[in-house]
C-alpha positions as CSV (number, residue, x, y, z in Angstrom):
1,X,0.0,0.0,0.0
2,X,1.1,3.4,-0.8
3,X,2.1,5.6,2.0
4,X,0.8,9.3,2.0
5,X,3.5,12.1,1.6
6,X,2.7,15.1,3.7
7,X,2.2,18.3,1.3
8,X,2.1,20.9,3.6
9,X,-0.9,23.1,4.1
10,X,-3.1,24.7,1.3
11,X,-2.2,28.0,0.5
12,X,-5.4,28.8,-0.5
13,X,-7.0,27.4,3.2
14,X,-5.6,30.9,4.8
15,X,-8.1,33.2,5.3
16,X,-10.7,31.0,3.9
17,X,-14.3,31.6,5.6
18,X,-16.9,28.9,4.7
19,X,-20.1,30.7,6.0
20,X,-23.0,28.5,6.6
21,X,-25.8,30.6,6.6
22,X,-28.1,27.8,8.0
23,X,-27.9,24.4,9.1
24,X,-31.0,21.9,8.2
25,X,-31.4,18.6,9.9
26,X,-33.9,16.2,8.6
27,X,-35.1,13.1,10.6
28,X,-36.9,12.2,7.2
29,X,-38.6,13.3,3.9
30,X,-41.6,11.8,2.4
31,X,-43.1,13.3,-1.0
32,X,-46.4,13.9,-1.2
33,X,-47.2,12.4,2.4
34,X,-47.0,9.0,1.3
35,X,-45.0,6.1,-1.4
36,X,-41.4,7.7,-1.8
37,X,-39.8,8.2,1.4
38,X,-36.2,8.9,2.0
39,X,-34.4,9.5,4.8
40,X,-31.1,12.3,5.7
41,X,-29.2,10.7,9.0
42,X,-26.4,13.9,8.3
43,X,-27.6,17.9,8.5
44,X,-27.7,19.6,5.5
45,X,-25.5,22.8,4.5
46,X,-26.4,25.8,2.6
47,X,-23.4,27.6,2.3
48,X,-21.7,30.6,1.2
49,X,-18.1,30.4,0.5
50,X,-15.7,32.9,-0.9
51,X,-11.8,33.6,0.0
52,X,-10.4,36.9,1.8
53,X,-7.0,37.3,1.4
54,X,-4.7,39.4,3.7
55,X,-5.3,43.2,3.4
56,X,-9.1,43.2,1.8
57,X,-12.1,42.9,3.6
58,X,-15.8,41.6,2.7
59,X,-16.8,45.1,1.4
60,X,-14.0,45.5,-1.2
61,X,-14.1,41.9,-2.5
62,X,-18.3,42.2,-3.2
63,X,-17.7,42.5,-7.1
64,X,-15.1,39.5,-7.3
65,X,-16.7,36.6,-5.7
66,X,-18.6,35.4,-9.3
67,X,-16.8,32.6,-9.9
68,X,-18.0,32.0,-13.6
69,X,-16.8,35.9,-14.2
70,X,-13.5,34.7,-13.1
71,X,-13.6,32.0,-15.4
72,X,-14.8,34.0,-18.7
73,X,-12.1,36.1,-18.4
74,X,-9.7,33.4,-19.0
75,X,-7.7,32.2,-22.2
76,X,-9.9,29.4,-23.9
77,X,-6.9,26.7,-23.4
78,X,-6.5,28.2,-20.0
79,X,-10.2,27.7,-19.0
80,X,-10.4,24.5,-21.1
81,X,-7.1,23.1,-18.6
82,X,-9.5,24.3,-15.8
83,X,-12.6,22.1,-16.6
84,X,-9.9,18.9,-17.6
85,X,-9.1,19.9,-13.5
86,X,-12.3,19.8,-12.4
87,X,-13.2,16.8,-14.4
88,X,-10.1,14.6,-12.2
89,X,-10.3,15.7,-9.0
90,X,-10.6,13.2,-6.2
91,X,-13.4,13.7,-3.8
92,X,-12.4,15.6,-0.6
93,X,-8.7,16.6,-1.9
94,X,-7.7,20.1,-2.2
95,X,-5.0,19.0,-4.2
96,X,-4.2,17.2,-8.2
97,X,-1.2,15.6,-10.1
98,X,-2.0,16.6,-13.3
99,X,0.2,15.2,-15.6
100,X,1.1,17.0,-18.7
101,X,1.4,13.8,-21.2
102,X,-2.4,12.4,-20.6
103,X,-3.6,16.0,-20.7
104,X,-1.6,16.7,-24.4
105,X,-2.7,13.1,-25.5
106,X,-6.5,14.1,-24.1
107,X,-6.7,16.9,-25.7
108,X,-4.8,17.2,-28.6
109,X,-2.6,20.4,-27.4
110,X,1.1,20.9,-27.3
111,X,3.5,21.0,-24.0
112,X,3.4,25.0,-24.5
113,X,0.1,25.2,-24.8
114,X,-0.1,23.1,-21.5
115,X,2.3,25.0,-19.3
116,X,1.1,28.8,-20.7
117,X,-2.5,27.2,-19.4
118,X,-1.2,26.6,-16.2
119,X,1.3,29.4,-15.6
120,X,-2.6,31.4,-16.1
121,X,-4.4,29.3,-13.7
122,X,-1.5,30.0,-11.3
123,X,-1.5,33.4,-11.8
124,X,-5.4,34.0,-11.6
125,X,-5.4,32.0,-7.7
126,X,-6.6,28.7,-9.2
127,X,-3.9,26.8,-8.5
128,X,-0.8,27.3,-6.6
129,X,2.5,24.3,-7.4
130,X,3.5,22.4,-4.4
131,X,6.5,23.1,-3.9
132,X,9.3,20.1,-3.9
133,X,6.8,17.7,-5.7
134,X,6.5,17.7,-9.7
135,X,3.3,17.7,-11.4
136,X,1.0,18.6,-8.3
137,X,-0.5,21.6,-7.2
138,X,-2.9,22.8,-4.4
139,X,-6.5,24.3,-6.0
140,X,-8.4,26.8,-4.1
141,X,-11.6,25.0,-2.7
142,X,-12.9,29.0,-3.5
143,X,-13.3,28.1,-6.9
144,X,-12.9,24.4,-7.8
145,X,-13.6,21.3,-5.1
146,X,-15.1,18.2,-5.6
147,X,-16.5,17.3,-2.0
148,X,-17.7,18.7,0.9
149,X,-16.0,22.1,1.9
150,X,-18.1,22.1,5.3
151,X,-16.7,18.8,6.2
152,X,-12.7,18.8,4.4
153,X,-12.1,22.5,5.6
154,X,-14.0,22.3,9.2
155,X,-11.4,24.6,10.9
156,X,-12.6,27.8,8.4
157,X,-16.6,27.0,9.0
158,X,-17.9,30.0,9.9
159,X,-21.6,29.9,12.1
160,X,-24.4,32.9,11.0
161,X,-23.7,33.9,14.8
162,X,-20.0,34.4,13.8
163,X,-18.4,31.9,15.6
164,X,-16.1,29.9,14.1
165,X,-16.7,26.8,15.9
166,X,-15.6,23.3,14.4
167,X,-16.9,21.7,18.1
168,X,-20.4,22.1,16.6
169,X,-20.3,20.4,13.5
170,X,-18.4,17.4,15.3
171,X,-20.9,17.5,18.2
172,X,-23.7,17.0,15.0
173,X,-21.8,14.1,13.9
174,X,-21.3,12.0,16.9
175,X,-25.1,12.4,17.7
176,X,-25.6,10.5,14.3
């Protein structure tokens, strides 16, 4: 069995807020009163989730949190990279080894090509390379995660009364 290599911390993890406007638990669910029935033994998040880096605050960063604006501004082989990315991501990992040779051979684009895309994504807070370890790189659960953030990132959950306390979500668990 593999071992796991220690990366480091996320980059992208500092100053990360994950507010959860409201938590939801559901004993069960039956639609229309009767037949279908399901039933939710975990609470349910709606959440809000957006990065503040150092310096900026929640008023000056109002007109950059649309993701998909982010994403439309970028180069087509840039943004087409990003959606490979998104496609191979393991659940629950803020991080990817994206190797260059199946992504030229899937997509029919040359090395340049490649590592122009990904010198963009790295510049526009996408991804950031791990440093010391070829190929992978951390991506910022801001804007590309496969998983739950709530759960993966419970030290930046961030309650509506503005507490940031990871004792309740684990509490919620262990009554489950």
């Amino acid at each position: 069995m593999a071992q796991k290599v220690n990366l480091g911390n996320n980059p992208f993890t500092v100053g990360l807020k994950i507010k959860v406007n409201k938590v939801i638990h559901k004993e069960s669910v039956s639609k229309d009163g009767g037949g279908a029935a399901w039933s939710w033994s975990d609470a349910s998040f709606s959440t809000q989730i957006f990065h503040v880096p150092k310096g900026y605050n929640d008023e000056t960063l109002e007109g950059e949190r649309n993701v998909n604006k982010r994403i439309n501004h970028l180069p087509p082989n840039a943004c087409k990279l990003l959606y490979w990315i998104m496609r191979n991501m393991r659940y629950n990992e803020d991080n990817i080894y994206v190797s260059h040779e199946r992504y030229v051979n899937e997509c029919g684009v040359s090395l340049k090509t490649f590592r122009v895309s990904m010198k963009e994504l790295c510049h526009e807070g996408f991804l950031a390379k791990i440093q010391g370890v070829k190929f992978r790189y951390w991506v910022n659960p801001t804007y590309i995660f496969c998983g739950n953030r709530t759960t993966t990132f419970i030290d930046n959950v961030v309650y509506p009364d503005g507490t940031p306390d990871k004792d309740k979500l684990k509490k919620k668990e262990n009554k489950q």
